[in-house]
DRENKOL-696037 format. One line per field, with one value per residue: residue number from 1; chain; y, x, z of N, C-alpha, C, O in turn. Coordinates in pm, whole numbers, plus 50000, padded with zeros to 5 digits. Layout:
# DRENKOL-696037
vexro = [NUM, ...]
badren = [A, ...]
n_y = [Y, ...]
n_x = [X, ...]
n_z = [Z, ...]
ca_y = [Y, ...]
ca_x = [X, ...]
ca_z = [Z, ...]
c_y = [Y, ...]
c_x = [X, ...]
c_z = [Z, ...]
o_y = [Y, ...]
o_x = [X, ...]
o_z = [Z, ...]
END
This chain:
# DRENKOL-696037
vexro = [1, 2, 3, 4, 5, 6, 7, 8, 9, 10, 11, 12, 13, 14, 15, 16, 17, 18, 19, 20, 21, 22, 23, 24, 25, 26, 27, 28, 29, 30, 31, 32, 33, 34, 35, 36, 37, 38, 39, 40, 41, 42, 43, 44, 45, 46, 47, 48, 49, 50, 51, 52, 53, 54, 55, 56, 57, 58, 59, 60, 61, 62, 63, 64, 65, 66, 67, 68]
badren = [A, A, A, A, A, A, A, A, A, A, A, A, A, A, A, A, A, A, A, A, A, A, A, A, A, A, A, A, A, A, A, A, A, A, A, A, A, A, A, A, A, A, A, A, A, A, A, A, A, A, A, A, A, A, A, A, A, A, A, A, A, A, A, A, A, A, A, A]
n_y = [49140, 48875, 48494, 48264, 47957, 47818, 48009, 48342, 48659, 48948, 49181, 49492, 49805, 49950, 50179, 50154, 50266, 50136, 49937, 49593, 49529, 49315, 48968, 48667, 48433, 48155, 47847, 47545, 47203, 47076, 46832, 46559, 46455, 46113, 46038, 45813, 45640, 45635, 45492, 45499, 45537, 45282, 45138, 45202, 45143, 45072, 44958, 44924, 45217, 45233, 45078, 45207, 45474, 45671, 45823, 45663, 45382, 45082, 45117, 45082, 44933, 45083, 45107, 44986, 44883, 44678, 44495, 44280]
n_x = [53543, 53547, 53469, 53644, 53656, 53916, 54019, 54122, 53969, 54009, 53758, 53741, 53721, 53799, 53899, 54034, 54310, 54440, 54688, 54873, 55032, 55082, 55100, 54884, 54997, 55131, 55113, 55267, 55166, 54912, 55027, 54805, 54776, 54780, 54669, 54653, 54778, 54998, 55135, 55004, 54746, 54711, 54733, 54510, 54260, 53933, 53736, 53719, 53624, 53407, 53253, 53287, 53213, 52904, 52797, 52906, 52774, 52634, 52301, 51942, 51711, 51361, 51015, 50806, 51062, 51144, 51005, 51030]
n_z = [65953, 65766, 65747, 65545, 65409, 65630, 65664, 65739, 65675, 65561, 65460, 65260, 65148, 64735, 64767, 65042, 65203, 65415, 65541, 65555, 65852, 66011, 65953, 66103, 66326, 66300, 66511, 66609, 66588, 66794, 67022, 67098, 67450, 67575, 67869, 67988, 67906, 68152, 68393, 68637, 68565, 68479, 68658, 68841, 69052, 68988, 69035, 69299, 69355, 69205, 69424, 69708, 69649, 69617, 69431, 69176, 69224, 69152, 69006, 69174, 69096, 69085, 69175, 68880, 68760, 68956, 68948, 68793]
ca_y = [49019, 48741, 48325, 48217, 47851, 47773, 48092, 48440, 48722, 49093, 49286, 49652, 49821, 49957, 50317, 50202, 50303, 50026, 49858, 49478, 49494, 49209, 48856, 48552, 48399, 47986, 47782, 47438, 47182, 47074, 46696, 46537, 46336, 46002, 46043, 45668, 45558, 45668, 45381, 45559, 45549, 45169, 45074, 45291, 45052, 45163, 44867, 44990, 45336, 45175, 45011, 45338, 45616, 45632, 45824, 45564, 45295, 45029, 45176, 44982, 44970, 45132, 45051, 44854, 44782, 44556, 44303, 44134]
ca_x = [53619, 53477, 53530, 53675, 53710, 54005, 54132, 54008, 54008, 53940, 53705, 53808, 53640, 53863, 53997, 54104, 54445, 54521, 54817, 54908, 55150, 55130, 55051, 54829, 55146, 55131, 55157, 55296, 55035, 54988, 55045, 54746, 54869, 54695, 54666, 54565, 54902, 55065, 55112, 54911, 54619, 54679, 54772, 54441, 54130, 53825, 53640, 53708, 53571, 53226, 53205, 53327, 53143, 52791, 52748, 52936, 52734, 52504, 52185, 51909, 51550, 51241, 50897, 50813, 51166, 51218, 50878, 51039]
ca_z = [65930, 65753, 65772, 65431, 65438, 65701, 65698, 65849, 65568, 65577, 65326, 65269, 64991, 64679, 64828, 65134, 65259, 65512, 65539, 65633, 65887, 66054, 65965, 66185, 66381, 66333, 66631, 66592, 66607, 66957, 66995, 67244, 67568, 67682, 68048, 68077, 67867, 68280, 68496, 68713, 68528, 68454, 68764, 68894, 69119, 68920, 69112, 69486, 69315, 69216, 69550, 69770, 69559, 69628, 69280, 69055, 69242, 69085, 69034, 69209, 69054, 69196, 69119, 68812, 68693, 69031, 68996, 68665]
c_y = [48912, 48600, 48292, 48071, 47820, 47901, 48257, 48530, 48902, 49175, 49423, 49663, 49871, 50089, 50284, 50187, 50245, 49939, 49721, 49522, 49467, 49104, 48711, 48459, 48208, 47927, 47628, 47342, 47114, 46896, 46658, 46425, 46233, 46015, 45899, 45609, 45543, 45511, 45385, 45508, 45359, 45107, 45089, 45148, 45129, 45075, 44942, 45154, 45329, 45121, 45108, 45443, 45604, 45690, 45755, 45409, 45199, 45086, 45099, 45037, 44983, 45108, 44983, 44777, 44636, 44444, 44219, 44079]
c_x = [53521, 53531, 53488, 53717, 53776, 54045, 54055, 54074, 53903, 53873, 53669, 53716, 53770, 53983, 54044, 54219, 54508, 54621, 54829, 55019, 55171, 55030, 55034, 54990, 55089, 55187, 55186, 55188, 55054, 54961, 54987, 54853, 54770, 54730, 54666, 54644, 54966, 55095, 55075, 54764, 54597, 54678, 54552, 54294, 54007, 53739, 53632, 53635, 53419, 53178, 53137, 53208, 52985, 52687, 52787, 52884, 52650, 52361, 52048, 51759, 51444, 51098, 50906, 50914, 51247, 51109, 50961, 51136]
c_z = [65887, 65714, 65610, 65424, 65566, 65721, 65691, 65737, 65566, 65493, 65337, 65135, 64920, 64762, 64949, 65125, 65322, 65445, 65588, 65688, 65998, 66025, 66040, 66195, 66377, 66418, 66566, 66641, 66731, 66962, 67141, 67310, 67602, 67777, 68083, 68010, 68023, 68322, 68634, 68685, 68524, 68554, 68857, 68927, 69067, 69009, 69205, 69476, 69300, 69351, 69689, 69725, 69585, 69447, 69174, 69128, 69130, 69088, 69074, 69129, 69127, 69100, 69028, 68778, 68803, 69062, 68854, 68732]
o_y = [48869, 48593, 48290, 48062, 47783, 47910, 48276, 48510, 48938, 49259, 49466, 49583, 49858, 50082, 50377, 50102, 50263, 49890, 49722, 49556, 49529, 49117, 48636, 48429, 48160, 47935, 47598, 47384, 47089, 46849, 46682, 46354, 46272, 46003, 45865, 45489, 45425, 45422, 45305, 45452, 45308, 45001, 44996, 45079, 45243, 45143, 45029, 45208, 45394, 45125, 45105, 45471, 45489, 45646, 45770, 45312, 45252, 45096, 45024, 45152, 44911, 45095, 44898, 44655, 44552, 44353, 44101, 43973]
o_x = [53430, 53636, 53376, 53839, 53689, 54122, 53944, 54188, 53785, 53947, 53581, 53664, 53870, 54101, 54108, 54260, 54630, 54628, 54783, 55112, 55237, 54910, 55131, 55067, 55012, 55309, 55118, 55115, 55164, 54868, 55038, 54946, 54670, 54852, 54679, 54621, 54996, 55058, 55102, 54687, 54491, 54615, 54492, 54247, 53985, 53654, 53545, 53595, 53332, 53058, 53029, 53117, 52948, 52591, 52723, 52951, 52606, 52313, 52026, 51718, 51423, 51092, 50995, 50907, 51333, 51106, 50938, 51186]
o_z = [65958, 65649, 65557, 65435, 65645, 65817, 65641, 65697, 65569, 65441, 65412, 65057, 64990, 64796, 64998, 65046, 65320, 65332, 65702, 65615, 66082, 66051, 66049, 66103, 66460, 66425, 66468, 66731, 66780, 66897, 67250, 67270, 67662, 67789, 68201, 68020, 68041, 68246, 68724, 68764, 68558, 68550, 68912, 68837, 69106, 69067, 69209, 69579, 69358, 69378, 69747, 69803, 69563, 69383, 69070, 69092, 69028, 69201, 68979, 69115, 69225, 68977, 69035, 68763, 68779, 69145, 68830, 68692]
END
């Protein structure tokens, strides 16, 4: 099988005998979802998350970056 542009294409030499019978089935295209359209997501405390969380904290500086 080899990749022809967009579209996947089989090279047989002249004598063969094979048959198509069946052709690549098209799926409808799939239509993404915003999760963060919700009123969940909008509603959602991202602050109390930075505060709480010890890995989405502020990161504090260690050696040189805390003498300036």
């Amino acid at each position: 099988m080899a990749k022809v542009s967009n579209s996947s294409s089989l090279t047989l030499s002249q004598d063969s005998t094979c048959e198509v019978i069946a052709e690549k089935s098209s799926h409808p295209p799939h239509k993404p979802t915003n999760i963060f359209a919700t009123k969940e997501w909008q509603e959602y405390d991202y602050y109390k998350d930075l505060v709480e969380d010890e890995e989405l904290a502020e990161v504090k500086p260690v050696g040189k970056e805390g003498l300036c």
